[in-house]
C-alpha positions as CSV (number, residue, x, y, z in Angstrom):
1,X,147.6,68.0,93.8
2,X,146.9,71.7,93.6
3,X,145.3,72.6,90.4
4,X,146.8,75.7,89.1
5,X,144.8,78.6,87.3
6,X,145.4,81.6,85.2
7,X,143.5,83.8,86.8
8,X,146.1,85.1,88.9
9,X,148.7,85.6,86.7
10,X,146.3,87.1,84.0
11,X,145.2,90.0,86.7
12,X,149.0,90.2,87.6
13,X,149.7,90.9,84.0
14,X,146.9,93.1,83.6
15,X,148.2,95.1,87.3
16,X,151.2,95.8,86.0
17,X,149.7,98.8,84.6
18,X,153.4,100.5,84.0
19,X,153.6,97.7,81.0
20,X,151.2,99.6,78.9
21,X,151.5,102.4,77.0
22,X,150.0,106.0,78.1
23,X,147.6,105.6,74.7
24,X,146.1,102.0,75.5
25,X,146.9,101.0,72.5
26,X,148.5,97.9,73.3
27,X,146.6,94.7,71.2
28,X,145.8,91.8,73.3
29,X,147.8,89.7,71.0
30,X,150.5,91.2,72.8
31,X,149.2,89.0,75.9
32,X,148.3,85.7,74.0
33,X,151.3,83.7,75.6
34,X,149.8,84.2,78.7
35,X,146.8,82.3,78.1
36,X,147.2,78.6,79.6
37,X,147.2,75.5,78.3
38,X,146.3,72.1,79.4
39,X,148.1,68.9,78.8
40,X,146.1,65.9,77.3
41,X,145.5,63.3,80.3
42,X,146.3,65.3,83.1
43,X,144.7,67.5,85.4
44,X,147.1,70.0,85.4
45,X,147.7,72.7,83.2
46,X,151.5,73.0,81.8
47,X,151.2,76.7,80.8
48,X,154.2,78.2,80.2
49,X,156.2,81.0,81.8
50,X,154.5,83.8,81.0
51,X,156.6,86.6,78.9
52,X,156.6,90.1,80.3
53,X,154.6,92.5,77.5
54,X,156.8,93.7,75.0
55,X,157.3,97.2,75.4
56,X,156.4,99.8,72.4
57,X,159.5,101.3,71.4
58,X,160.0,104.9,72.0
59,X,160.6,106.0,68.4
60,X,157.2,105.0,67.4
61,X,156.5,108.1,69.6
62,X,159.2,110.2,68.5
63,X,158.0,110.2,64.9
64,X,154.2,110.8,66.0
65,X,155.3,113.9,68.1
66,X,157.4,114.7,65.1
67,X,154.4,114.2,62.5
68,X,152.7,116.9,65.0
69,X,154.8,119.1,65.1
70,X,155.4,119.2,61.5
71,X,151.4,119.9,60.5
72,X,150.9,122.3,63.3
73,X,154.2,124.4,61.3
74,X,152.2,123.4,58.1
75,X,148.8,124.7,59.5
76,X,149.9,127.9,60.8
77,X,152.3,128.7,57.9
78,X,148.7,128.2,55.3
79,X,147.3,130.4,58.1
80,X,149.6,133.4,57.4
81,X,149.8,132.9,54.2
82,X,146.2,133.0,53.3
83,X,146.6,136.2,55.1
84,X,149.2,137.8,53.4
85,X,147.5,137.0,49.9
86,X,144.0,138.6,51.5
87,X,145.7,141.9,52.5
88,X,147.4,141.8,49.5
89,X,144.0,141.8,47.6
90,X,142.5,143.9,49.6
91,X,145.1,146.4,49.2
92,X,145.3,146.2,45.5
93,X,141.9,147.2,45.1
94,X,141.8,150.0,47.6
95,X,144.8,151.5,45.2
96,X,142.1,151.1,42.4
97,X,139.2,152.6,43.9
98,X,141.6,155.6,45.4
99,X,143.0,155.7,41.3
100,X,139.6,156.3,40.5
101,X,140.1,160.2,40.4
102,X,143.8,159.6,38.1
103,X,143.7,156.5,35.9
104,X,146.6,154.6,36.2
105,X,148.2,155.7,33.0
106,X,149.6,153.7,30.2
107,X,151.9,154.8,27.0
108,X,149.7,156.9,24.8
109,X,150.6,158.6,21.3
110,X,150.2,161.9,22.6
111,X,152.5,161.8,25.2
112,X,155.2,162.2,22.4
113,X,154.8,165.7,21.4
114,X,157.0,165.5,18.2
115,X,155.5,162.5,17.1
116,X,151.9,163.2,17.5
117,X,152.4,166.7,15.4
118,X,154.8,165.1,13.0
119,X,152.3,165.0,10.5
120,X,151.5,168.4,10.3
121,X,155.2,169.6,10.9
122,X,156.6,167.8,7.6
123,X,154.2,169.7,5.6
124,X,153.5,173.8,5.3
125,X,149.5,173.6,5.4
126,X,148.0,176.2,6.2
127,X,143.9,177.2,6.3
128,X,141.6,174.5,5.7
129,X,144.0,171.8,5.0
130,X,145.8,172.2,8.3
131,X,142.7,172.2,10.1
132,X,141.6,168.8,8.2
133,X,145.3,167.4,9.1
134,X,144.7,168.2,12.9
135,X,141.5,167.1,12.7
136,X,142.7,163.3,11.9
137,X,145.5,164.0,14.8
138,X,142.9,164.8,17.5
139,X,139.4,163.4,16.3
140,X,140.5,159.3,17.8
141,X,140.3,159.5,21.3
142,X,138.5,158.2,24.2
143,X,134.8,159.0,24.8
144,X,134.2,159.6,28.6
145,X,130.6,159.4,30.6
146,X,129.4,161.7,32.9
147,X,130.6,160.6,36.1
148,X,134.0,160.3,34.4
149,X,134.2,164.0,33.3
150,X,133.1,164.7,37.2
151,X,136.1,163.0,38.7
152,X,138.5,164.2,36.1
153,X,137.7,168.4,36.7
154,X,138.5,167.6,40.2
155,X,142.3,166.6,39.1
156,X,142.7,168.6,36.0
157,X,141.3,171.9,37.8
158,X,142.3,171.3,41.6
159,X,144.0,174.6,43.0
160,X,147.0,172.5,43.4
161,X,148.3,171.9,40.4
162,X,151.3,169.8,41.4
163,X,149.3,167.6,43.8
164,X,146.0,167.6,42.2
165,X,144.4,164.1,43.7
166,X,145.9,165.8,47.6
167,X,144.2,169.1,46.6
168,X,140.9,169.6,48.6
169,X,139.9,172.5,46.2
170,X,139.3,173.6,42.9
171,X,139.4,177.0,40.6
172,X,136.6,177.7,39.3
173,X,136.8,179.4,35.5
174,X,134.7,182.7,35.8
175,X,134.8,183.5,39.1
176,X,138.5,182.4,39.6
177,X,137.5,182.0,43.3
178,X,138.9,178.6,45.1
179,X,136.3,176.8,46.4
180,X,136.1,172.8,47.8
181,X,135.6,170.0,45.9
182,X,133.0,168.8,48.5
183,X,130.5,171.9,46.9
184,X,130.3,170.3,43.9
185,X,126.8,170.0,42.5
186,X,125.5,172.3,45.6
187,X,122.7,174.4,45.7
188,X,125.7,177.1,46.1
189,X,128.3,175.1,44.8
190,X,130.0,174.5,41.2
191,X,128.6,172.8,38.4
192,X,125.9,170.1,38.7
193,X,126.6,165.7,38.7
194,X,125.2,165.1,34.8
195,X,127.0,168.6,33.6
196,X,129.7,171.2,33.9
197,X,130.3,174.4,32.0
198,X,130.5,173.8,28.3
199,X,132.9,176.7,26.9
200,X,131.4,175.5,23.2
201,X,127.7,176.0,24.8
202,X,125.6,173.1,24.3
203,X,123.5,174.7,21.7
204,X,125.4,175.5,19.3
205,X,125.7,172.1,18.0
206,X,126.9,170.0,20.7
207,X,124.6,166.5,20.5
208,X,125.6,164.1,21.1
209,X,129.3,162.0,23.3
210,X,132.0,162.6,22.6
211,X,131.3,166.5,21.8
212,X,129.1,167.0,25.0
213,X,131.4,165.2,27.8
214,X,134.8,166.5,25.7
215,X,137.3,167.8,28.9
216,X,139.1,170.2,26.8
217,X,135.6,172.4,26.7
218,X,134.5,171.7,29.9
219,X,135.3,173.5,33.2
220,X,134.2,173.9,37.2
221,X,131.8,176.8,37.8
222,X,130.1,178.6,40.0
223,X,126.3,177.3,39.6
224,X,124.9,181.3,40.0
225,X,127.9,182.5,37.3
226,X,127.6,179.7,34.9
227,X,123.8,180.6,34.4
228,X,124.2,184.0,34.0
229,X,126.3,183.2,31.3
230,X,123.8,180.9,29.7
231,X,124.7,180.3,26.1
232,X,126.3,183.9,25.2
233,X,128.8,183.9,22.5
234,X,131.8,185.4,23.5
235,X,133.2,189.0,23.5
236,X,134.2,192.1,24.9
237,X,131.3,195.1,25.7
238,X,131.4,198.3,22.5
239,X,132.8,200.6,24.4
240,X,129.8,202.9,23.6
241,X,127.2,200.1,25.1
242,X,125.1,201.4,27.9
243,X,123.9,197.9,28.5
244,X,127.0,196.3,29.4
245,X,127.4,194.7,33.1
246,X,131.2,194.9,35.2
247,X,131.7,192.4,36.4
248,X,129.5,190.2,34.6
249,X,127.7,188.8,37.7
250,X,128.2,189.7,41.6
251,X,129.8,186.4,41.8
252,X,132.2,186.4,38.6
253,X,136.2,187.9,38.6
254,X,136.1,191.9,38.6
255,X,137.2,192.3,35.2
256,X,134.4,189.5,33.6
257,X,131.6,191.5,31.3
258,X,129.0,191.1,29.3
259,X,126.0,192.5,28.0
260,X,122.5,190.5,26.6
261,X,124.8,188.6,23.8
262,X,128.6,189.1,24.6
263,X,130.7,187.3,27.7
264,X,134.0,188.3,28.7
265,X,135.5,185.7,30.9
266,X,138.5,186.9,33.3
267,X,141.8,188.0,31.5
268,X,143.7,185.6,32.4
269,X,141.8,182.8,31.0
270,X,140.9,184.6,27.9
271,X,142.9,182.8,26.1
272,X,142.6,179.4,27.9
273,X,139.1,179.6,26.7
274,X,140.2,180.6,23.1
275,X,141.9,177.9,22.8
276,X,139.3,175.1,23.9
277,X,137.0,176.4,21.0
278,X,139.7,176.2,18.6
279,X,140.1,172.9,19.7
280,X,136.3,172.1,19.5
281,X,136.0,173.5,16.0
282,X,138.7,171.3,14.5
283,X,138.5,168.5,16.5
284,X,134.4,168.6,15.4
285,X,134.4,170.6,12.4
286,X,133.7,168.7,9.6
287,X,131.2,165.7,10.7
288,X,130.4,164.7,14.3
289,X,129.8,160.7,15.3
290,X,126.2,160.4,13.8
291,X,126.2,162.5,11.1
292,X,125.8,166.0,13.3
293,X,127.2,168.7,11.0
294,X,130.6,170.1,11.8
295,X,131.1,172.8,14.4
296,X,132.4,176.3,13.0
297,X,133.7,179.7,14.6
298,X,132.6,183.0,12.9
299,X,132.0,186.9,13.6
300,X,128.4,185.9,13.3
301,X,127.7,183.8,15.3
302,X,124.3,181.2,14.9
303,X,123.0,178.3,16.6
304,X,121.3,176.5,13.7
305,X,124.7,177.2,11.5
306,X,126.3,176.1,15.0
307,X,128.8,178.7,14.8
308,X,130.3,180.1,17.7
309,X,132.3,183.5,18.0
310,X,133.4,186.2,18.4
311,X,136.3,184.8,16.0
312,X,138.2,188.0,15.7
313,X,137.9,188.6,19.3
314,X,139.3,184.3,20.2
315,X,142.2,185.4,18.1
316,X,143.3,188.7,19.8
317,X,142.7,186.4,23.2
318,X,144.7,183.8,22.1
319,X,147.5,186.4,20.9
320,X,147.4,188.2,24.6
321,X,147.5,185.1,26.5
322,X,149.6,182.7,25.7
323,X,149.4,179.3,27.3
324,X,150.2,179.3,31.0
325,X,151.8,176.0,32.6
326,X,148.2,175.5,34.3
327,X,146.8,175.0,31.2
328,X,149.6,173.1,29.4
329,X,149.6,170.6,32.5
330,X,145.7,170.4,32.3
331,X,146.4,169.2,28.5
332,X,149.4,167.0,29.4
333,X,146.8,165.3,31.9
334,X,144.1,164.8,29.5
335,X,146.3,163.0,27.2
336,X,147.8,160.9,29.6
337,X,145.1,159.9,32.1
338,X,141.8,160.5,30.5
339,X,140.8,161.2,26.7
340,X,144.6,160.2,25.3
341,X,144.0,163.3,22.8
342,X,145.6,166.7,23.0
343,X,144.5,170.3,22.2
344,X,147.2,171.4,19.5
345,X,146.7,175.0,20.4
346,X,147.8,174.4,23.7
347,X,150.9,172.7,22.1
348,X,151.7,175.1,19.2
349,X,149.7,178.4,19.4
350,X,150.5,179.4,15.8
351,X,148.3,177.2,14.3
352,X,145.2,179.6,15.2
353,X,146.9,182.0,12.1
354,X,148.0,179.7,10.1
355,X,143.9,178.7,10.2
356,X,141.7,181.8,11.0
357,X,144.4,184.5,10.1
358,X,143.0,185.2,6.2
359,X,139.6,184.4,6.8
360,X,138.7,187.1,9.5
361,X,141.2,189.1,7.5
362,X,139.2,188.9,4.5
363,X,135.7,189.7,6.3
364,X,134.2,193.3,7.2
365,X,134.2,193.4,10.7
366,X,131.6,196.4,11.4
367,X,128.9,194.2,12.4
368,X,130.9,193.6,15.3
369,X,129.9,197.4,16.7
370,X,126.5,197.0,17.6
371,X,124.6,196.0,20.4
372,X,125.2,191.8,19.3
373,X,121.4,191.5,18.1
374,X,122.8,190.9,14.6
375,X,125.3,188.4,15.4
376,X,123.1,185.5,16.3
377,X,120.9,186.0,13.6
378,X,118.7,183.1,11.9
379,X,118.6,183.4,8.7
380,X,118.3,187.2,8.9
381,X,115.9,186.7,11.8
382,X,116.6,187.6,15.0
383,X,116.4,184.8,18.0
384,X,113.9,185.0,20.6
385,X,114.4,185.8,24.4
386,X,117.8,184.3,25.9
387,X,115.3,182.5,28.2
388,X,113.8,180.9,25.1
389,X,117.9,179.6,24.4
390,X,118.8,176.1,25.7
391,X,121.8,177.2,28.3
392,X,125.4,176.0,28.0
């Protein structure tokens, strides 16, 4: 009798290598009924037929390629879309940085002309009381630093006025020349990084923020110009004066002058310049932040009284010219983008007589036709050297 064995049939099972799966992973309990068994009392083994493997259905594959397919769609849709939000970022603050120069605005009081004068328009003050209405109009507004007053002259005095932030230049104020905004704070360039030309100067009173970094009194400059003009009041030359200097230095407009007190700035920003120390002695006339006293205009002028002039001569410049659309966009822009304040002599002009009319009406002008030594007296004394004057 033969005895039989396994052996055979297990390597047949395990040849038939189309019976298993491309993955191997095929259980050997799949293969337990060929394993063979053995009667009791014989000597043969009654094993069984062996059954052919059972096949792994196709669908279990179907689903797993589908499974893949559907993360790889998943993984590179996250892919993309963590993109888009990171170029969204990054070009959201790119449009911040490049809004540096123009804030992004908001709604501000002073955007509604009517309103923000209403206060004064439904009541006929006049002198003092209208200046002490204005002053509660304009006094609120926002303080700026340095750096801030740098970036805004670049927009509010860029030669073009419509497309101030695309405008490589600006004007400067005495010399009215058009120079680039990559000069600025030059050797030969205008103005320096921690100032600019202060119309009020500096000392007459100016201390402290928000008076010193104020963009209605500050303007772009030619660096030579603006000390030349140092911390002269101003005012036209007497016509008699021998000491008087036209133009008022090789680098200023043709029709600037001045003499060793007086500065006449160009004519057609005579009364541009008027009007931003109208502005300055309301806006600061009765008590600066800190307890500073109030800024004042006068025919006689004095640093320790911090009163600037000439006032006869502002009003005559304010009468001859009248605001230009430069200068009423350059006010709309500071009230929008930057201080959220407005000059109100920009806005109505005849506010400056309904202040200053009586009281220069009611003073002796002769002291006005001398050589200015008497104008910036101290207490009847005169001031020393102009070199010995802190500059604007």
């Amino acid at each position: 009798m033969r005895t039989v064995t396994s052996e055979p049939r297990l390597a047949a099972v395990f040849s038939n290598r189309h019976h298993l799966p491309g993955n191997g992973a095929i259980k050997l309990h799949n293969y337990i009924h060929a394993t063979p068994t053995l009667r009791r009392g014989g000597l043969t083994t009654g094993a069984s037929r062996p059954k052919p493997p059972i096949p792994i259905s196709n669908n279990f594959d179907s689903r797993d390629s589908l499974g893949q397919i559907w993360l790889t769609c998943y993984c590179f849709s996250w892919k993309w879309f963590s993109r888009l939000v990171s170029f969204y970022m990054l070009v959201s603050l790119n449009l911040v940085a490049v809004a540096s120069d123009y804030p992004i605005s908001s709604t501000y009081a002073c955007e509604d002309i009517t309103n923000y004068y209403s206060p004064v328009n439904h009541l006929s003050l006049k002198g003092e009381a209208l200046k002490r209405k204005l002053n509660t109009i304009i006094a609120p507004h926002n303080s700026l630093s340095y750096q801030e007053v740098w970036n805004a002259l670049k927009v509010l005095d860029a030669a073009d006025i419509d497309n101030p932030e695309a405008s490589s230049r600006i004007v400067e104020i005495y010399s009215l020349r058009v120079v680039p905004k990559w000069l600025s704070g030059k050797q030969q360039g205008w103005n320096s990084e921690s100032s600019g030309e202060h119309l009020w100067p500096r000392s007459y009173g100016l201390s402290s923020v928000p008076s010193l970094t104020d963009l209605h009194n500050i303007r772009p400059a030619d660096v030579n110009v603006n000390s030349s003009r140092g911390n002269k009041y101003y005012g036209e030359c007497i016509t008699s004066s021998t000491k008087c200097l036209r133009p008022a230095n090789k680098e200023a407009a043709l029709d600037t002058e001045a003499d060793k007190r007086r500065w006449a700035p160009p004519k057609q920003v005579r009364g541009d310049i008027a009007r931003a120390l109208m502005y300055m002695a309301v806006c600061y006339g009765f008590q600066q932040p800190g307890g500073s006293p109030g800024l004042r205009l006068s025919d006689t002028p004095n640093v320790e009284n911090r009163e600037m002039g000439l006032l006869s001569t502002l009003l005559d410049w304010n009468e001859v010219d009248p605001p230009s659309r430069e200068e009423k966009l350059r006010n709309e822009r500071i009230c929008k983008f930057y201080q959220h304040n407005r000059n109100p002599f920009v806005d109505h002009p005849e506010y400056v007589n309904l202040i200053w009319k009586k009281v220069v009406s009611r003073r002796a002008l002769g002291n006005n036709n001398d050589d200015g030594d008497n104008n910036v007296s101290n207490k009847g004394k005169k001031l020393g050297p102009l070199s010995q004057l802190p500059h604007s």
